[in-house]
TORDOPA-648193 format. One line per 5 residues: for each residue x, y, z of C-alpha. Coordinates in nm, 2 decimals. Layout:
<pts>
X:Y:Z  ...
</pts>
This chain:
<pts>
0.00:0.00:0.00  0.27:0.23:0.09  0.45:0.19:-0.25  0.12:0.28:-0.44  0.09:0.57:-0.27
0.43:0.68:-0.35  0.39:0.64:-0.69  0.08:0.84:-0.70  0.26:1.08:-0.54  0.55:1.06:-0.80
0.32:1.10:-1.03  0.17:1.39:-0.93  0.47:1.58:-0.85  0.59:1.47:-1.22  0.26:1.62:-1.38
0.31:1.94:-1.17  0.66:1.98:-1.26  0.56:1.94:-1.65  0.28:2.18:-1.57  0.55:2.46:-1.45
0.77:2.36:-1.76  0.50:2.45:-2.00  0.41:2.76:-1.82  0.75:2.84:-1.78  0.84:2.79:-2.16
0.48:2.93:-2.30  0.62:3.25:-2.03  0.94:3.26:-2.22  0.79:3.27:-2.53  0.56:3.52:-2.46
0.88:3.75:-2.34  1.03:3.72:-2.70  0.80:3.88:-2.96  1.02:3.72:-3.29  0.85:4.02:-3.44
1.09:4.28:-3.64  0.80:4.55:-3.76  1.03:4.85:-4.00  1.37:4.72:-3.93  1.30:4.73:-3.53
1.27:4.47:-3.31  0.90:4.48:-3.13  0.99:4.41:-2.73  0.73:4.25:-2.51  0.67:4.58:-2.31
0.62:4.77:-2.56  0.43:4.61:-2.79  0.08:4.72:-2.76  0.24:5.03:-2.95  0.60:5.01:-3.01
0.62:5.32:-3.23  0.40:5.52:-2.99  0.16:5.65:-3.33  -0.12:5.36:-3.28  0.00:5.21:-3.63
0.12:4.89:-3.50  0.02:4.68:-3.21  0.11:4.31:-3.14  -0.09:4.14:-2.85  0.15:3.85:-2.75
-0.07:3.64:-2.60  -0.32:3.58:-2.97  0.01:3.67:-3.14  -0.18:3.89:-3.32  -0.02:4.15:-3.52
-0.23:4.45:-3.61  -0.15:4.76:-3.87  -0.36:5.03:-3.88  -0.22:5.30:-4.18  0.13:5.19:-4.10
0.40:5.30:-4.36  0.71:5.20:-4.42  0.98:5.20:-4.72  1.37:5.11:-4.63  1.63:4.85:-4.64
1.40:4.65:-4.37  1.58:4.41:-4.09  1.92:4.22:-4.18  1.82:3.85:-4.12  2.12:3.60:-4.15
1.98:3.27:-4.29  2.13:2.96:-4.41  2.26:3.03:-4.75  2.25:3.45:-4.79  2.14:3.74:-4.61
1.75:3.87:-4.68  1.59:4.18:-4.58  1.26:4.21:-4.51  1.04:4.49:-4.36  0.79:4.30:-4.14
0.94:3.98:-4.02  0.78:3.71:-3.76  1.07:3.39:-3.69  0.85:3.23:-3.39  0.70:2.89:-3.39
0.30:2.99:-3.29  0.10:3.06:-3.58  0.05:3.45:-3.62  -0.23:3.65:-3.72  -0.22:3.97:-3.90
-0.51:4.24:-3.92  -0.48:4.50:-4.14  -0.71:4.81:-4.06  -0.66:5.13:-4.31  -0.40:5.14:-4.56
-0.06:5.01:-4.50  0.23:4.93:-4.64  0.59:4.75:-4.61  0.84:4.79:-4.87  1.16:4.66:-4.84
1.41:4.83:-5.07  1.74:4.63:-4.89  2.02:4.49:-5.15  2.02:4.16:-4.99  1.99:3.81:-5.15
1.68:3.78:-5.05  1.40:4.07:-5.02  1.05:4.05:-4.86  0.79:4.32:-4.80  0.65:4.02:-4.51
0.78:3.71:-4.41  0.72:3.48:-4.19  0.81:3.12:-4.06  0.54:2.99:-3.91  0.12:2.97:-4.03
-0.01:3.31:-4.17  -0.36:3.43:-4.15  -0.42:3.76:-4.26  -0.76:3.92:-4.18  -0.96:4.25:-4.17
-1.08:4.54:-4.40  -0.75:4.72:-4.48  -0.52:4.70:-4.73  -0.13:4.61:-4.70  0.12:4.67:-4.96
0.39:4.41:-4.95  0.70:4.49:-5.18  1.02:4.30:-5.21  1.26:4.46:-5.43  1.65:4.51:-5.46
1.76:4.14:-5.40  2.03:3.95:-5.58  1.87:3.60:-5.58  1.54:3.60:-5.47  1.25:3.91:-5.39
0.86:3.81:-5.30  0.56:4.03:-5.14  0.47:3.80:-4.88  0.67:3.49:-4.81  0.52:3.24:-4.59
0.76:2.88:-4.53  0.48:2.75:-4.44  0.06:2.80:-4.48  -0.11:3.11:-4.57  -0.47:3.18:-4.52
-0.63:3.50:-4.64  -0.97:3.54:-4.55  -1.02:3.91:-4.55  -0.86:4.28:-4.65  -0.67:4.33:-4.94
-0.32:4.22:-5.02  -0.13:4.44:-5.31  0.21:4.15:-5.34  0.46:4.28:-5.54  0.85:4.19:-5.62
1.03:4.43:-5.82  1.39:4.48:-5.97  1.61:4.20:-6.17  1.72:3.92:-6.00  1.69:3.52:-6.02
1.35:3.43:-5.89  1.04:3.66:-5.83  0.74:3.61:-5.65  0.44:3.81:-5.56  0.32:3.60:-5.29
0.54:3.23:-5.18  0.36:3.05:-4.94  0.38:2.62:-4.82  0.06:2.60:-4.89  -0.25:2.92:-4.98
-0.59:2.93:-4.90  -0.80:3.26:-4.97  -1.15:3.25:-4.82  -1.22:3.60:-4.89  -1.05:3.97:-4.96
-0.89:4.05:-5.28  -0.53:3.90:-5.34  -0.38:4.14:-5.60  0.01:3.95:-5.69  0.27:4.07:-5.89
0.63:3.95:-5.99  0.83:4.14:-6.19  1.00:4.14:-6.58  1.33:4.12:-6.55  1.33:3.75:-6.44
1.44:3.44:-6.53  1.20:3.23:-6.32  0.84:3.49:-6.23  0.56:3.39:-6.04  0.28:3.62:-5.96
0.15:3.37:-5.70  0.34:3.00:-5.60  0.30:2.78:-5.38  0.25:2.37:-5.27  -0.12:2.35:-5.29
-0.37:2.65:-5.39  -0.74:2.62:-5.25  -0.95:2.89:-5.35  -1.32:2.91:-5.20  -1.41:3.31:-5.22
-1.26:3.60:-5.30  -1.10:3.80:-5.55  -0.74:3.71:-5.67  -0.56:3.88:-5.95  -0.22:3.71:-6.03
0.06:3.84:-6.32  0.42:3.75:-6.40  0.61:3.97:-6.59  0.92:3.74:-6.65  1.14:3.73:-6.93
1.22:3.28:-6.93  0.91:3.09:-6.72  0.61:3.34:-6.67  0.35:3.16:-6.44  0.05:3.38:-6.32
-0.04:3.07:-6.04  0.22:2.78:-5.97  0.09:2.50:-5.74  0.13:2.10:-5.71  -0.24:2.09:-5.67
-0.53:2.31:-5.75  -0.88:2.31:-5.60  -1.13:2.59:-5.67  -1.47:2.59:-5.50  -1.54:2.99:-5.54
-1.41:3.33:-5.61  -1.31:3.53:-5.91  -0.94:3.44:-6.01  -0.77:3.61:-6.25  -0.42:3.44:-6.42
-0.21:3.57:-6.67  0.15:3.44:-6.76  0.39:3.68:-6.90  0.55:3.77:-7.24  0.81:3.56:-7.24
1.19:3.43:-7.40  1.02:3.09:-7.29  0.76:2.96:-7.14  0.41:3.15:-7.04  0.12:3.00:-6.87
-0.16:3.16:-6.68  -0.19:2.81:-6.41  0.08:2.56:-6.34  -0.03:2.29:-6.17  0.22:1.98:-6.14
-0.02:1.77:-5.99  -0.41:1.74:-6.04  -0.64:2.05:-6.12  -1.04:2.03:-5.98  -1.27:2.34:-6.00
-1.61:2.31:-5.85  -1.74:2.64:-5.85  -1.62:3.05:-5.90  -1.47:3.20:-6.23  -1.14:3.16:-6.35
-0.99:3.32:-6.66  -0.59:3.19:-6.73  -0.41:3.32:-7.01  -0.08:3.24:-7.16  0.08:3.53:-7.30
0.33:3.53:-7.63  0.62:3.32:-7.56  0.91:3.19:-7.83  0.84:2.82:-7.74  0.56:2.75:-7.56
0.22:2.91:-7.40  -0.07:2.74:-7.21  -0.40:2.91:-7.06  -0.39:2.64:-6.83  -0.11:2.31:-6.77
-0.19:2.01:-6.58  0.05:1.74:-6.47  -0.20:1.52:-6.32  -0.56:1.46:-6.38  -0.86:1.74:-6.47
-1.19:1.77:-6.37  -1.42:2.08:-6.39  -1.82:1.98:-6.27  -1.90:2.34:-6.21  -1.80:2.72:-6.22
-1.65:2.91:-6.53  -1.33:2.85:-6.71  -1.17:3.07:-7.00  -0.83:2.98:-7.05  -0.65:3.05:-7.35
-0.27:3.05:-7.51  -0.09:3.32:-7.65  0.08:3.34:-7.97  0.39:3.08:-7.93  0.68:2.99:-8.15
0.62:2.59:-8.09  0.29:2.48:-7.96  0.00:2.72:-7.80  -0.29:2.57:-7.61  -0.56:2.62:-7.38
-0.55:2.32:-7.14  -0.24:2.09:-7.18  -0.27:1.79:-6.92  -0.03:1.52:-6.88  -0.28:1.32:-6.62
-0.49:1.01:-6.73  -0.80:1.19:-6.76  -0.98:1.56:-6.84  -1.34:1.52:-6.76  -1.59:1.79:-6.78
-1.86:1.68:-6.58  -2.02:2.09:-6.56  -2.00:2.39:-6.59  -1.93:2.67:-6.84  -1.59:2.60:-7.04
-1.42:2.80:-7.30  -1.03:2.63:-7.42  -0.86:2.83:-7.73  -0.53:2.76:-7.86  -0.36:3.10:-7.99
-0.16:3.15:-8.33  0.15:2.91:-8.32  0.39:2.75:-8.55  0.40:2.40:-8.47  0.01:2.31:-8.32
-0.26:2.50:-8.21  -0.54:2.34:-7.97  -0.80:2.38:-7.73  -0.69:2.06:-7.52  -0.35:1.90:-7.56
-0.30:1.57:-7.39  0.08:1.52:-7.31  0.39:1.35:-7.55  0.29:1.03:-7.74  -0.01:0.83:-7.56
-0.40:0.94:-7.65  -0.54:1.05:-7.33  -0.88:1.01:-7.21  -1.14:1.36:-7.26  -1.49:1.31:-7.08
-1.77:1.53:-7.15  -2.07:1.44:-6.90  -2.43:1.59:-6.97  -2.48:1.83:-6.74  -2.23:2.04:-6.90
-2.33:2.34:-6.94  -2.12:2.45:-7.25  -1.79:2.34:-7.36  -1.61:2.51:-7.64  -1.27:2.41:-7.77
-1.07:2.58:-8.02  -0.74:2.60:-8.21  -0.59:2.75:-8.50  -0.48:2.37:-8.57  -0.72:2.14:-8.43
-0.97:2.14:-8.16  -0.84:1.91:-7.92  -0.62:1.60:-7.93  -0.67:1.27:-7.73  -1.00:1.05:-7.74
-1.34:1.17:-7.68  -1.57:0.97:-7.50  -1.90:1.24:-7.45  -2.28:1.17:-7.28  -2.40:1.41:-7.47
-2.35:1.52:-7.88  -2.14:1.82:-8.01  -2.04:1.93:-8.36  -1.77:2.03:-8.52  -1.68:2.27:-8.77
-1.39:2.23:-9.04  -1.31:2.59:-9.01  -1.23:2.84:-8.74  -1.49:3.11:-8.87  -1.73:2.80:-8.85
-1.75:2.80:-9.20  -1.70:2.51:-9.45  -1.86:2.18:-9.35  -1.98:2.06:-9.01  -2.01:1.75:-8.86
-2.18:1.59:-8.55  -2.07:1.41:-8.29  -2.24:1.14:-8.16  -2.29:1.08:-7.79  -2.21:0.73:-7.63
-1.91:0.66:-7.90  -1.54:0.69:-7.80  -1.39:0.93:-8.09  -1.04:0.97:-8.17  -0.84:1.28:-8.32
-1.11:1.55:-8.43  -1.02:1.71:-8.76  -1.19:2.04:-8.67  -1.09:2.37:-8.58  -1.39:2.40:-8.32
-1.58:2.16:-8.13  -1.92:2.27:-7.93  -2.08:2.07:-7.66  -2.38:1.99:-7.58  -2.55:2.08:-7.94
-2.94:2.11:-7.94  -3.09:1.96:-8.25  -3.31:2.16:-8.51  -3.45:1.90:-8.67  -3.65:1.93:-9.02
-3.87:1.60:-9.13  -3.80:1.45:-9.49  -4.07:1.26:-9.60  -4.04:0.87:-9.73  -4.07:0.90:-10.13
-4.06:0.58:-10.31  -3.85:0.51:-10.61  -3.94:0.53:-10.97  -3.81:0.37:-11.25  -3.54:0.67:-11.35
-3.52:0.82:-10.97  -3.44:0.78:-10.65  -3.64:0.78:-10.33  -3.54:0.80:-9.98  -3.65:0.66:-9.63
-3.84:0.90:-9.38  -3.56:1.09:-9.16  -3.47:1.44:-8.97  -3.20:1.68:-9.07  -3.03:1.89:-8.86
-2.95:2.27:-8.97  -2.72:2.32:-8.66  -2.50:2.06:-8.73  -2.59:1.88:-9.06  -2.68:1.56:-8.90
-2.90:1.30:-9.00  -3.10:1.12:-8.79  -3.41:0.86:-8.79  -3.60:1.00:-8.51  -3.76:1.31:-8.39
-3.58:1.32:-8.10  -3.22:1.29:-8.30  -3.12:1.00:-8.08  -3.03:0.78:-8.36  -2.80:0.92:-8.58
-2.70:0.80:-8.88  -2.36:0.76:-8.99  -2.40:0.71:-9.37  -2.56:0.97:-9.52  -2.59:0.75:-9.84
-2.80:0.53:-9.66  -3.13:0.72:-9.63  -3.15:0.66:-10.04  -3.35:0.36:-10.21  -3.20:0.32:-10.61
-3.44:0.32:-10.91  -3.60:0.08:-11.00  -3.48:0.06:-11.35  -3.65:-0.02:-11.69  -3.68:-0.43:-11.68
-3.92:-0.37:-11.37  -4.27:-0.22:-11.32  -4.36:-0.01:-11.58  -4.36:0.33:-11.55  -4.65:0.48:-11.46
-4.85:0.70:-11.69  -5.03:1.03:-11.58  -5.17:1.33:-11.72  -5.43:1.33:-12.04  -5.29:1.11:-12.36
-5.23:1.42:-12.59  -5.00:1.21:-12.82  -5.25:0.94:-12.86  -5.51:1.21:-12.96  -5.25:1.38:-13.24
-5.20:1.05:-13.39  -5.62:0.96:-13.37  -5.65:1.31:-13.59  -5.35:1.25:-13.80  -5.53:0.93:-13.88
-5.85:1.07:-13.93  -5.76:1.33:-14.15  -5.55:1.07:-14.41  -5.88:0.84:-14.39  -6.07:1.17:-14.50
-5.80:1.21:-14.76  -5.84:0.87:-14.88  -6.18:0.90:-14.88  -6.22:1.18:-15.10  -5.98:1.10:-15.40
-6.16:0.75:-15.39  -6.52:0.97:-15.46  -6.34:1.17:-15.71  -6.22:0.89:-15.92  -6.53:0.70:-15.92
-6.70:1.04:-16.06  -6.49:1.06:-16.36
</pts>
């Protein structure tokens, strides 16, 4: 009994000493802000309102940084890291997650000749919230300059975030985070020309449910508006546009797979000497709601508006507009990857899917729930064709394919053969697309034109029929009568004499 009771008691002294240690280190990190706001550092006393204006307060215990019309431009705070020296003008190096409101309009420019340059970084999660505005500006840096540089997640779900890097140097981002998340506010990103690697926005994974999100590169070699490993878009207005480029311009990069659910997204490629995608996808992509326009700009090589590398691009909804731009090798609305035919699903509820290209339509194999049609020409002029539901098609030889396609249908009556003509069974044309089909409904189509026709009958068969008053009989009746008369009379005459 004695020995139980001296455990318990062990025990309990053990839990209250690991009760003091977590106070005492939750204490200690409380009495270190890791907050650098301006190129100062922001100490515990002071930091309800370390500059004594009310334009920055930082309440340690939420580590909760707020900025209310706080300006700053200037070399920032030298922070020594592994490979370089960066400069930054708001930096956060603790381990809690930190949030930062932004009330009126601020800014934090960073203007420091470093390696690195950041308008805001910070090492831990970032949520950035309120009804401000913050301009973030990295510039001046020899390797690497980004708005807002996050190592690990950032979550915007209010204000409105102007990311910017500026000068020339190796790498430039407007926003870098681990992984993003905007929930709301406007996200306005921004990386500059004189790169060889430009990013407006980039980061691991990119999940967009609401807000407003405008993202350019300007980069002279790879121009990416949005660079991810995965994209998921449920809401919002999102804006992409790669840069004119030496290279390669895309509006979204995605290594991995690409699913839209919902919002509007418009991703444009811009002119590049090799290549330029509206959108590329390295996995799979699916899109069962929302609006897509995505397009490529004039390119040297290849120009497209969806390229994916994945197994599969299935539309399964929404509103869809793919155009390949002017290019001198190929020009498509969907490009599936290198030398194997990918898969391309169009489901019925789509609500319109329009692919385009100065050189074909799209590439890969069709497999569609619902008809389409196709025209030979861009200007939808020439000959059309359509595109039956249910059957797997390969290569299109169209400039434009249109999904789904309402039939117009007009009846031809059944007209039985003659002799010397033709007749035909009873079937439906289509004016939209030219189709033939045998029901009203222009569920069965038919593939042979040709085969609606029934041949003549010929000559050897049933005599043709006769119609209309016998005229010809009647002249040769007359012609007949009139020689009898004839006859007749020089008989009379003869006998007279």
């Amino acid at each position: 009994m004695k020995n139980v009771i001296k455990n318990m008691v062990s025990l309990l002294l053990t839990l209250v000493l690991l009760t003091c240690a977590f106070a005492v280190c939750g204490a200690a990190e409380e009495d270190n802000s890791h907050l650098w706001v301006g190129g100062e550092y922001v100490e515990p006393e002071n930091a309800a309102d370390p500059f004594g204006d009310g334009t920055v307060s930082f309440d340690l215990a939420t580590n909760t940084l707020t900025l209310n019309n706080y300006k700053y431009e200037g070399a920032g705070t030298d922070w020594e890291i592994v490979d370089g020296t960066s400069h930054a003008a708001i930096i956060y190096d603790g381990n809690r997650d930190l949030t930062l409101v932004l009330v009126g309009e601020n800014s934090a420019i960073c203007t420091g000749g470093a390696d690195y340059s950041y308008g805001v970084t910070c090492v831990s999660n970032l949520t950035v919230t309120g009804t401000g505005t913050l301009d973030a500006v990295g510039g001046g840096a020899k390797s690497i300059a980004c708005g807002i540089y996050a190592t690990a997640d950032l979550v915007i779900n209010g204000g409105t975030i102007n990311a910017e890097a500026v000068g020339k140097m190796e790498y430039s981002y407007g926003i870098h985070s681990e992984k993003l998340t905007v929930n709301g506010g406007t996200v306005n990103a921004r990386s500059d020309k004189e790169t060889p690697y430009s990013y407006g926005i980039c980061s691991s994974d990119v999940k967009i449910n609401d807000g407003v999100i405008n993202a350019e590169s300007r980069g002279e070699g790879y121009a990416v508006g949005i660079y991810g490993t995965g994209f998921d878009i449920s809401g919002g207005v999102i804006t992409a546009k790669g840069g004119k480029t030496n290279d390669y311009s895309a509006g979204i990069y995605s290594t991995g797979d690409f699913t839209m659910t919902g919002g509007t997204l418009t991703a444009t490629g811009d002119t590049a000497n090799k290549f330029s995608d509206g959108i590329y996808v390295g996995g799979n992509f699916a899109i069962n709601g929302g609006v897509l326009t995505a397009a490529g700009g004039t390119a040297a090589e290849y120009s497209t508006g969806l390229y994916f590398s994945g197994d599969t691009a299935d539309f399964s909804g929404g509103t869809v507009t793919l155009t390949g731009g002017d290019a001198g090798n190929n020009s498509c609305g969907i490009n599936e990857a290198y030398t194997s035919k990918k898969d391309i699903r169009i489901g019925k509820n789509i609500t319109s899917l329009s692919l385009s290209g100065k050189g074909a339509a799209t590439t890969g194999i069709i497999s569609s729930a619902t008809g389409g049609v196709g025209y030979e020409n861009a200007d939808k002029t020439g000959e059309k064709s359509f595109i039956t539901p249910d059957v797997a098609h390969g290569e299109l030889g169209c400039k434009i394919v249109e999904f789904p396609h309402g039939h117009t249908l007009t009846k031809v009556e059944a007209k039985q053969p003659t002799n010397r003509e033709t007749g035909n069974i009873e079937y439906y044309v289509c004016s939209g697309c030219d189709g033939y089909f045998k029901d009203a409904d222009g569920k069965i189509y038919i593939e042979d034109k040709n085969s609606v026709i029934i041949p003549a009958l010929g000559d050897e068969d049933v005599p043709e029929e006769k119609s209309g008053f016998p005229w010809v009989w009647v002249i040769i009746a007359v012609v007949l009568a009139a020689a009898a008369a004839a006859a007749a009379v020089i008989i009379i005459k003869k006998k007279r004499k």
